[in-house]
N, C-alpha and C positions, 0 to 999 in steps of 0.2 A: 669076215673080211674087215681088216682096219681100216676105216675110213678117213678120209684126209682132214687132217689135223690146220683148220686155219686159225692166225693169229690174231688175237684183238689189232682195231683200227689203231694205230698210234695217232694219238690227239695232234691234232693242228697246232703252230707256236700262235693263230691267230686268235683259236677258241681257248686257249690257255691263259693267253694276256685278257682278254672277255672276261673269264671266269675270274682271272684275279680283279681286275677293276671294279667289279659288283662288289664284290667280297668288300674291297676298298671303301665304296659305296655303303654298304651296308654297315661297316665298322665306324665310318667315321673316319676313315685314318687318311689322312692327304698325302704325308710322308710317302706311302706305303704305292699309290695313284701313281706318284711324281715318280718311283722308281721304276714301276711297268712304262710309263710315258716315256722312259729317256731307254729302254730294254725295247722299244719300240722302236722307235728310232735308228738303235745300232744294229737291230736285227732287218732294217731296211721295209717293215711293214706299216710306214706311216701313210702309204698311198692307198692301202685300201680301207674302201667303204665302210663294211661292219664293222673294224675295228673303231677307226677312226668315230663312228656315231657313238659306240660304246665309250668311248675317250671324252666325247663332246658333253652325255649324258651326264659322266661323273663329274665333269666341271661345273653344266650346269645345273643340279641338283647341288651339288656342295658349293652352291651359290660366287663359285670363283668365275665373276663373268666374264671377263678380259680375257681370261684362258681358253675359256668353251667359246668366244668369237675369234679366239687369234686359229684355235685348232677349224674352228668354220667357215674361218676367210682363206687359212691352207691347204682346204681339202680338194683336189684335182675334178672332183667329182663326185657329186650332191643328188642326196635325192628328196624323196617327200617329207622323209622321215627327219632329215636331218635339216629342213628347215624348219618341222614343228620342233624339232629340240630348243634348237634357238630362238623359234618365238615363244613356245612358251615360256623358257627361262624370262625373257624382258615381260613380260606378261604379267607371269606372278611375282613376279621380284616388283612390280609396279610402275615399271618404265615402258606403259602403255604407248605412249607417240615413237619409241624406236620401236618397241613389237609391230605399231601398224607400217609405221615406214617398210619396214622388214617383209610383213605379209602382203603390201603391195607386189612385190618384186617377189616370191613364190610362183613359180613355173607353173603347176600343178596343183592348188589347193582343195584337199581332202575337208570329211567332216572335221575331223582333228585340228584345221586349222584354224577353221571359222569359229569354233569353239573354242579352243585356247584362246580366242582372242575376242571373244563375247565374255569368257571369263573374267578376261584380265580388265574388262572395260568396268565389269560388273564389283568386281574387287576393289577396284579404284575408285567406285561410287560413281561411275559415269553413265548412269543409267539409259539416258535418252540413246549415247553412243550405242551401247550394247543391244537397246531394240531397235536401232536405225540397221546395226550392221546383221541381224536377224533377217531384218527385211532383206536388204542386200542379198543375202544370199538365197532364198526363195526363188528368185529367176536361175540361180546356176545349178537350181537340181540335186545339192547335195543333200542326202539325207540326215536332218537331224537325230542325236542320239539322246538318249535318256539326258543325261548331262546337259547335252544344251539347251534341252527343253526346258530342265530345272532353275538352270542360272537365267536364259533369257523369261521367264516368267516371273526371276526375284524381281529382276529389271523393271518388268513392268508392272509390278507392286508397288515398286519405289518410286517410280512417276506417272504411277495410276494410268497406262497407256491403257483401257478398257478396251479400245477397237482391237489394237494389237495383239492384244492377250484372247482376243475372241479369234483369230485368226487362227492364231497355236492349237487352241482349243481343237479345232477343227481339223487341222496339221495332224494332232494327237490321236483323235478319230478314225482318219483314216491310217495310220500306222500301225494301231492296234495297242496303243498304248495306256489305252484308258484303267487299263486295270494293276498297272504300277503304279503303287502305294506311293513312291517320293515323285511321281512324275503329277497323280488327283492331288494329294497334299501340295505342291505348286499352283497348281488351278486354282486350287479351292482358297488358298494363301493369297491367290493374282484379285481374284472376282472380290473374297473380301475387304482387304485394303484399298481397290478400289472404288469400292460404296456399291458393287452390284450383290447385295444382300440375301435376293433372291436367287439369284444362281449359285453364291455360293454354296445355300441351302443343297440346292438340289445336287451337285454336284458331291456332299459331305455324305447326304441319302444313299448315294448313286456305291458310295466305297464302302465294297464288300468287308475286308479284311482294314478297318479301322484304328492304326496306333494313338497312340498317345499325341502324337504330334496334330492330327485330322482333329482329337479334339480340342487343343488348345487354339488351333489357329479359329475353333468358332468361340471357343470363352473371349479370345483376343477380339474378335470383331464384336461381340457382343455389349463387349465392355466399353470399345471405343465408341458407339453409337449410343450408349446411355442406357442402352437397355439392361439392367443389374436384374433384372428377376431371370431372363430369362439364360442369362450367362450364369446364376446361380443353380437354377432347374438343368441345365447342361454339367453344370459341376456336379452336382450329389447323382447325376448318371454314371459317370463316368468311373469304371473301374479298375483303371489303375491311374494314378496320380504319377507326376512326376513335378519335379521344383518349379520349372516353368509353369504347371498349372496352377501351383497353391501363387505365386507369385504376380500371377496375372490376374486373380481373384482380389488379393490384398492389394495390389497396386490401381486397380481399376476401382474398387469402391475407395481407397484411397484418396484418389484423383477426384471425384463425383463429391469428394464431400461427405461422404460415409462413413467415418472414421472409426465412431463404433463398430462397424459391422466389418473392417479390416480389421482390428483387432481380435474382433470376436474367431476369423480367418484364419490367424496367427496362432490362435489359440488351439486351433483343431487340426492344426500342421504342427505344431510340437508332440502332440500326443502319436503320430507318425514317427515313430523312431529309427524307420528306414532312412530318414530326409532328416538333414541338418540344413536350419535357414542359410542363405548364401549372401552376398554383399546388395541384392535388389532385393531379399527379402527385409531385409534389415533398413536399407534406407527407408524401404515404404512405410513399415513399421512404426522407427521414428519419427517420420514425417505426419504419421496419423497422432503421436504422443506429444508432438509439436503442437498441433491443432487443435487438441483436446488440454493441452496443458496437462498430461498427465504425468507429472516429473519424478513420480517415486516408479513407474513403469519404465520409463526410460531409463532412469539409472541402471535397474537392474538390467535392461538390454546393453545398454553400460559395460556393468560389470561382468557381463557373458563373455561379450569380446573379449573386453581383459584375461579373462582366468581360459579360455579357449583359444588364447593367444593369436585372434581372426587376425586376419591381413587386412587393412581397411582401405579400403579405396576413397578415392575422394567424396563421391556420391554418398558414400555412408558418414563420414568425417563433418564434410555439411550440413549432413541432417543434424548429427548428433549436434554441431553448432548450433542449428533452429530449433531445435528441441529443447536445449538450455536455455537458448535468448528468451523464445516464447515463454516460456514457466519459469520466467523472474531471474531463472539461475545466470544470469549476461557475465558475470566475472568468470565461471567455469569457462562459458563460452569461449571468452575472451580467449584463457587460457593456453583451451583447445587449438585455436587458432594460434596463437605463441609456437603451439609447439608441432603444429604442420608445417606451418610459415604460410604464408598470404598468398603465394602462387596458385592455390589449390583452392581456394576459397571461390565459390560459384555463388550470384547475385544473391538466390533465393536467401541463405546465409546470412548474407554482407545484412539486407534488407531486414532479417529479424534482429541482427546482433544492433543497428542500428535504431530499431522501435523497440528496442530492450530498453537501448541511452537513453531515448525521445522519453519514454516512459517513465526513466530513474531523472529528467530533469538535467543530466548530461550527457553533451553531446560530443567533448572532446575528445573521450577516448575513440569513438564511433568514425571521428577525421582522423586521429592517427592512424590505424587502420586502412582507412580509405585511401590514407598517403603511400599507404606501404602498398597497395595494391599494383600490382606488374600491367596488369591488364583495365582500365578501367572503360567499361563500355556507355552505352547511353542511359544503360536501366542504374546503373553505378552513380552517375554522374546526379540521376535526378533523384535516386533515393536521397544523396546525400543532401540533394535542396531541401526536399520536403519534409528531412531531420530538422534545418534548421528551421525552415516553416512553421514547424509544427512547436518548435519552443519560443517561437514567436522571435527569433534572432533575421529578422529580413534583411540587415543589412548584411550579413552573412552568406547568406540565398543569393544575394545580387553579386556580392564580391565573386563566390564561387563559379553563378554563371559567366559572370565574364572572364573568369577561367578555362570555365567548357568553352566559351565562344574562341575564344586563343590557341588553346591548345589539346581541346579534348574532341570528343566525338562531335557531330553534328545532332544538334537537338531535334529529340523529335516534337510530335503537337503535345504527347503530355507533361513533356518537360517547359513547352511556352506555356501554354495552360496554367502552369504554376504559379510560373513568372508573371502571369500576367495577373493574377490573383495576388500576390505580393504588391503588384501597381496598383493595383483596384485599393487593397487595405491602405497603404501611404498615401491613398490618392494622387500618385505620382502621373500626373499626365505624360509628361514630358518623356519619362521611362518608359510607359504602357505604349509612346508612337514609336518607340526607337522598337520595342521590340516586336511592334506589327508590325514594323520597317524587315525586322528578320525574318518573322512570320512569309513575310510576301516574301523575300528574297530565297527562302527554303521552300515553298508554294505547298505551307501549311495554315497561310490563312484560310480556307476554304472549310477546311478538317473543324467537324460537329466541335470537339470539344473545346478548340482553339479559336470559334467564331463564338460559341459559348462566354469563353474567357473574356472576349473581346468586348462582345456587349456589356458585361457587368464591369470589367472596368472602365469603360468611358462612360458609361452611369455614374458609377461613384466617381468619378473624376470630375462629373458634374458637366460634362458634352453630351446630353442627352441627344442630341440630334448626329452626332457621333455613330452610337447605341444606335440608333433607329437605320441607317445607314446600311453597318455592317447586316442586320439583321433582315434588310431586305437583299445584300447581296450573296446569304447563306441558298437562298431557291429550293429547291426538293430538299436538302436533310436538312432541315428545321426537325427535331425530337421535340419531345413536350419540353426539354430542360429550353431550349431556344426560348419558345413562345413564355414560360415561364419568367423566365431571365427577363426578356422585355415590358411580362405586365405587370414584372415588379419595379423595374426600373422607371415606366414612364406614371404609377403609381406613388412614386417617391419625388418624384419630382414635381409635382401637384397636378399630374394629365392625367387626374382620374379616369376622363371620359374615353380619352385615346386608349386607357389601359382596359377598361371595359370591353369598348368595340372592339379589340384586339382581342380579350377573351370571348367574343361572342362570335369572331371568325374560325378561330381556332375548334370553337363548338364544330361550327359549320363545315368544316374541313375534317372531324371526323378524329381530331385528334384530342387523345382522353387526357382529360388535366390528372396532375396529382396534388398531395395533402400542401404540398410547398405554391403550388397555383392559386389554392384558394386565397391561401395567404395571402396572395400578392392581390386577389381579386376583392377580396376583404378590405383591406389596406387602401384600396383605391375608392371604396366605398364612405371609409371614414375618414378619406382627406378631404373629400368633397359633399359630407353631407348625406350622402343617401342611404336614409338608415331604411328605407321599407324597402331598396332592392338590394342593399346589402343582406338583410333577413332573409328573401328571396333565394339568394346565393348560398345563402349559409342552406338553408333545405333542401334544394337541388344537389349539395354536396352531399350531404346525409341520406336521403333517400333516393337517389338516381343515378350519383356515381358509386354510393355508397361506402362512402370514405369518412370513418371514426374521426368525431373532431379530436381534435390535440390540447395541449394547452395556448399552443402559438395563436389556434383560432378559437380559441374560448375570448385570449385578451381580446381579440380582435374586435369581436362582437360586446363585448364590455366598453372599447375605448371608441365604437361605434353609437353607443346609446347617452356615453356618456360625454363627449364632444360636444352631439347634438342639444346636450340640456337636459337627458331624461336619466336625471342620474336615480331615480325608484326603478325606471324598468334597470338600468344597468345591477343595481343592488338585487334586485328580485333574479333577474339573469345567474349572478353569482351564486344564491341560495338554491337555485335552482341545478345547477352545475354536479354533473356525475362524481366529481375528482374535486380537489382541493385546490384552492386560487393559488396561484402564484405572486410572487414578486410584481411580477410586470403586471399582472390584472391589481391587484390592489394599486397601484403605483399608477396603473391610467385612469381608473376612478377617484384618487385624488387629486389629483394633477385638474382634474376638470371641476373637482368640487373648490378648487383655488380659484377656476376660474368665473365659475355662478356663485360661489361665497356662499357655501353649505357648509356651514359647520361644524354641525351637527354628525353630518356622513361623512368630513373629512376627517374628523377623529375617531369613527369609527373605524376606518380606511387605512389610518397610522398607525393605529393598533394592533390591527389584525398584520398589517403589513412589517411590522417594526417587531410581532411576535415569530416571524419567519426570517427574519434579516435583523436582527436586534442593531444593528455599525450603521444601518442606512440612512446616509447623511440627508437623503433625499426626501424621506419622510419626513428629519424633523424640520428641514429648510421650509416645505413647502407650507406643513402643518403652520409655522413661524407665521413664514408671510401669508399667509392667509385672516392670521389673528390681527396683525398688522393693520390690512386693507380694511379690517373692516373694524379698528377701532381700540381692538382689543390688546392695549399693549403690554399691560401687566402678565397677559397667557402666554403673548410672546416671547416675553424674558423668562416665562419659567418655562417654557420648551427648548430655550437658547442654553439655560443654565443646564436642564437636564440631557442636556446634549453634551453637555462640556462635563457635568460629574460623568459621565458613563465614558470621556474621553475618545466621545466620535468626533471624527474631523470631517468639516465639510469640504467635499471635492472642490477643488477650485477651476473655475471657468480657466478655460484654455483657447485661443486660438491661433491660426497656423496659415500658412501660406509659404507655396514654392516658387520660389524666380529663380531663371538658371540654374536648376537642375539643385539649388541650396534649398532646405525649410526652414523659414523663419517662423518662429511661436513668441508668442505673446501671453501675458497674464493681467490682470486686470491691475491698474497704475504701476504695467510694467517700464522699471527704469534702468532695465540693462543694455537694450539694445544700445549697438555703436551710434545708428543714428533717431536714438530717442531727441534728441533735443529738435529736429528738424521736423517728426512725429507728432508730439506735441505743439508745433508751433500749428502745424497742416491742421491737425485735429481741432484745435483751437478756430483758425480762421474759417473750420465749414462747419462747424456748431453755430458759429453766428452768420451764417449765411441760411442755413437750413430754417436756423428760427425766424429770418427776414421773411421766407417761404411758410411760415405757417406752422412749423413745426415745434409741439409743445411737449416739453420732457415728462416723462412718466416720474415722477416723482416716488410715484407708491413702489414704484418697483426696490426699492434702496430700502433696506431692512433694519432698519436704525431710525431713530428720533432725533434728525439732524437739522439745520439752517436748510432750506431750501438750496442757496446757493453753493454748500457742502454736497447738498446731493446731486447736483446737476454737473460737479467735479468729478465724483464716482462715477456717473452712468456716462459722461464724457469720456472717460478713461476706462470703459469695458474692452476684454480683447478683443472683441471683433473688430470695433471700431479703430487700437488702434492698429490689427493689423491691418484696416482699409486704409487708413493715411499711411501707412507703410507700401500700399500695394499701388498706389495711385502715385508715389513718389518715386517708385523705380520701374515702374510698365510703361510704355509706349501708349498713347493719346487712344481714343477707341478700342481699345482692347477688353475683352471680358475680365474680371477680376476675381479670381477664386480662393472662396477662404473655408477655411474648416474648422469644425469648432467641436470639443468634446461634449457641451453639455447642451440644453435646449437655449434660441436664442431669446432673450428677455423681450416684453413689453415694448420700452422703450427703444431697443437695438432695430427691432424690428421696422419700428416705426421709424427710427432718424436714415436705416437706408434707404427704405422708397425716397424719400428726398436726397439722399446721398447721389443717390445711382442719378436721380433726374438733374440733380446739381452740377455731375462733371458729364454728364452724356453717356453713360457706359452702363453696359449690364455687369450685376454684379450677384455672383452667386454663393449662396452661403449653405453649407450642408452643416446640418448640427445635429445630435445625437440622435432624432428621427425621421426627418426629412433633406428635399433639398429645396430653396427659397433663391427663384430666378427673380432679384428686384432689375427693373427694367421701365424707365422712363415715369416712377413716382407708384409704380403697383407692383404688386409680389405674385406671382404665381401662385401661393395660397389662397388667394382670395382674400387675407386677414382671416382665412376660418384656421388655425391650426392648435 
């Protein structure tokens, strides 16, 4: 019997148009979309549903938005499906605030929604959004899918939501999800990034079927918490590798400071010929060749890229900038930068190719550079200070920041810090208040390092009660550098005893001095005298903190014994000495043998001192006047003479003084000033007022075989004195008068200011190459012991 013959279905004109628009879809072809779109239309099938979402689809996947909302705003009638179309398009296209406007207004929202739109938040780096709106949805019962769990758990990687991500966990649990591979790698992704170390452990235990991914995410945590052995014991487990692992190996001991042992990393990833390094294996690389300065490795990582024609990314471009700077080669650097252009240039970079200049002694090419920078941020701004800092250009430093203060970023504390160390060195008072003035108005006077700065430039500025100030309004973060700073500061200024007590609180308080404290607690010992509990101190450092003396505190204890007049123990102190004297120990042992008139041991002094510094003017000056005072004039012309054949020039005395934000310097029978002649007259009428008072010229100080009345001309005319008739003629009545001076101040200077100071009313304070000397109503803050 023939049985009835029926015909295939003839296809739908709606599943036909479907089928072309995929196709369209899949090709790429828009042309091709646009011609079923308008075939759509004339065949009168633009009302319905499945076409119309299939129509929407290809729009919004081939990223034409306008089209997939004009086709979405004219469709009669919508359903789930086709408002996830259109949110996810705004979604991942990154126009997250119309997606959520959009998925407000969703009749009906599915998992597909809440997820497209946890995506999109998460895509967009808006992490807290994507776990807030997680939560959200928890009351509406939708079930989460693999997918959401994954992305809403990057989320909470990203902003370390711990509670959050313990929830999911638990979400996870009861879904029966635990044993999907991308859903535990999430988890275990979430727990570690967020510091729960422990759980992620257990959780990495816990998965069965283990990829590559489960192990990098624990070398990744391993690395980030410092732990290098044990991210290294994980690695040489692990049996199969991929770029991400070697890369997080090298980049983590990289980072730690290992740089040997990224190398050595690098070294065991090349001999993998599956794996070609990639643009992060290669910055870390460099970055570790940088560090180590090793410039014939880096080249050739260099010339790799080159003949492998790599595509370099910025990240690698930079390195290879600090790579060069670090290891001398700063003109390649340069170069390299030439030929990216400056846009692309990241601080670390800027920062080496800059202490390349610092280093070669120039810094200008290092600012043009900086000029040409598109972006310059705050770390930009203060590298480029402490370029000029550092070659000693402070006028340049100051010019610059009042550039950042105009028109650049706002400083932070280590860029005042700087600054205020810049006022400290110039002694610039006047600078160091304007920029606590900024300090407070940015409210980083508070900040350790910036109360730090604080102290130590109004010390050197010579407002010790300034210093004392600030330093008690630091409260809780006082660091030992605080307490430091002040017991060297009120030790400089002749408060030994205050600088003492200060260090015996700081004992008490529990807070541990270092090698730079003793210093200061040293120092306060031989300003004042106390040589048996300076000794004391010096033992307590060595055997209780146990902290290696230095040289700093070798002189100390030398210009401690030798102050006092025991210049055999100071000599025996030196023979006794682990290391070899320096400069400054030889240099304080004489300096005292000029002043008890040793001989004997000050030649020996010069010698040993003049055999390490053969120029030092300092030597033969003192050696001089010492033969002088005590008689001996014929040794003194032949120390003057052998001074003059060897073609050493003696420093000459300098002093200085700022008014109105100007510094006047002075030299000794300096006759440039505009108003020397007014100086001179001043200088002149308190010389004969001081000596009505009692005041009898040091004579011996004046190094020459002169008329007495010749030499009370010279010591008339030292600079300090006349930058004091300078400072007395243009300051206001009562005011403190500060003056600076590069070398120590003489005998007689010393002596005609106590009467000076008591003569006009005023304190007057003088810093010179070792201390600082508060004269005040006829006495010095020294004691006269200095």
């Amino acid at each position: 019997m023939m049985g009835i013959w029926n015909p295939p279905p003839v296809p739908r004109p709606s599943d036909s148009y479907a089928y072309l628009l995929q196709a369209s879809l899949k090709n790429k072809d828009p042309f091709a979309a646009r011609s079923v779109h308008a075939q759509i239309i004339k065949s009168g099938l633009h009302f319905g549903l499945f076409l119309m979402n299939n129509l929407m689809n290809f729009y919004a996947k081939s990223e034409f938005r306008d089209d997939a909302r004009r086709v979405f705003d004219e469709m009669p009638e919508k359903n789930t499906s086709s408002w996830n179309t259109i949110l996810s398009m705004y979604a991942k296209q990154g126009f997250v605030d119309a997606a959520h406007r959009l998925f407000r207004e969703i009749p009906e929202r599915d998992s597909v929604s809440w997820t497209a739109m946890i995506v999109g938040y998460n895509r967009a780096c808006r992490f807290g959004d994507a776990v807030q709106l997680f939560v959200d949805m928890l009351p509406e019962r939708v079930l989460p899918t693999q997918y959401t769990l994954t992305n809403v758990l990057a989320s909470c990687a990203a902003v370390k939501a711990l509670s959050v991500g313990r929830k999911i966990h638990s979400s996870v649990v009861k879904l029966g999800l635990s044993s999907s591979v991308s859903v535990a790698n999430s988890l275990l992704n979430m727990y570690a990034k967020s510091g729960d170390k422990m759980t992620a452990k257990m959780v990495f235990d816990r998965i069965k079927l283990k990829n590559t991914s489960s192990w990098n995410v624990m070398l990744s945590m391993h690395m980030l918490s410092g732990h290098l052995d044990l991210a290294l014991a994980q690695f040489d487990r692990m049996d199969e590798r991929d770029i991400v692992s070697w890369n997080s190996m090298i980049a983590g001991f990289n980072q730690h400071g290992h740089d040997a042992e990224a190398l050595d990393i690098f070294s065991r990833m090349l001999k993998d010929r599956s794996l070609k390094p990639d643009k992060f294996s290669l910055a870390s690389v460099l970055s570790a060749c940088a560090n180590l300065e090793k410039l014939r490795l880096g080249k050739e990582i260099h010339a790799y890229m080159v003949k492998s024609v790599f595509d370099m990314s910025n990240a690698v471009e930079n390195a290879l900038i600090s790579m060069y700077a670090k290891s001398g080669e700063v003109e390649m650097a340069r170069r390299i930068v030439e030929k990216s252009g400056t846009s692309n240039l990241d601080m670390i970079a800027f920062t080496a190719l800059l202490d390349g200049y610092v280093k070669l002694g120039d810094i200008n090419p290092a600012r043009q550079i900086f000029d040409l920078l598109m972006e310059r941020d705050v770390v930009a701004w203060t590298a480029m200070i402490v370029g000029y800092v550092q070659n000693g250009l402070n006028d340049d430093a100051i010019d610059i920041f009042k550039r950042m203060l105009g028109e650049g970023p706002r400083p932070n504390s280590y860029t005042l810090a700087v600054m205020l160390s810049v006022s400290a060195s110039l002694a610039s008072l006047n600078y160091g208040k304007q920029i606590h003035a900024n300090a407070i108005r940015m409210r980083e006077s508070s900040s350790v390092s910036v109360s730090n700065a604080l102290i130590n430039m109004y010390a050197k500025s010579g407002t010790i009660n300034d210093a004392r100030k600030v330093f008690g309004l630091v409260h809780d973060n006082k660091d030992t550098v605080s307490w430091t700073s002040m017991v060297i500061a009120l030790a400089q200024h002749g408060l030994g005893e205050d600088a003492l007590e200060l260090f015996e609180k700081m004992l008490a308080l529990g807070i541990k001095p270092d090698h730079i404290t003793y210093v200061g607690v040293l120092s306060a010992c031989t300003h004042i005298g106390l040589v048996e509990k300076g000794r004391r101190y010096y033992d307590r450092m060595r055997h209780t903190d146990k902290i290696e003396p230095t040289q700093s505190h070798y002189a100390c204890m030398i210009d401690l014994y030798a102050r006092a007049g025991l210049l055999h123990k100071a000599q025996r102190f030196i023979e006794n000495m682990p290391i070899e004297p320096d400069v400054i120990a030889w240099g304080s042992l004489l300096a005292s043998c000029r002043v008890y008139k040793n001989v004997e041991l000050a030649k020996f002094a010069s010698e040993k001192l003049l055999i390490i510094d053969p120029d030092n003017s300092g030597a033969y000056s003192a050696l001089a006047n010492l033969y002088m005072v005590c008689g001996k004039w014929e040794d003194a012309a032949k120390v003057r003479k052998s001074m003059k054949d060897r073609g050493v020039k003696k420093e000459q005395g300098t002093s200085w003084v700022q008014i109105r934000n100007e510094v006047h310097a002075f030299g000794v029978e300096d006759g440039l000033h505009p108003q020397k002649d007014a100086i001179y007259k001043t200088i002149d009428k308190i010389w004969k007022e001081i000596k009505k008072m009692g005041f009898v010229p040091d004579t011996e100080s004046v190094m020459h075989d002169l008329e007495e009345e010749v030499k009370e001309q010279i010591l008339r005319h030292h600079s300090e004195k006349l930058a004091i008739a300078f400072g007395l003629l243009n300051t206001p009545e009562n005011t403190t008068l500060r003056i600076m001076k590069n070398l120590r101040v003489c005998n007689d200077c010393h002596s005609a200011i106590k009467y000076i100071a008591k003569l006009v009313g005023r304190e007057i304070v003088v810093r010179d190459s070792t201390r600082f000397h508060h004269f005040r109503d006829g006495t010095c803050s020294c004691r006269d012991y200095w």
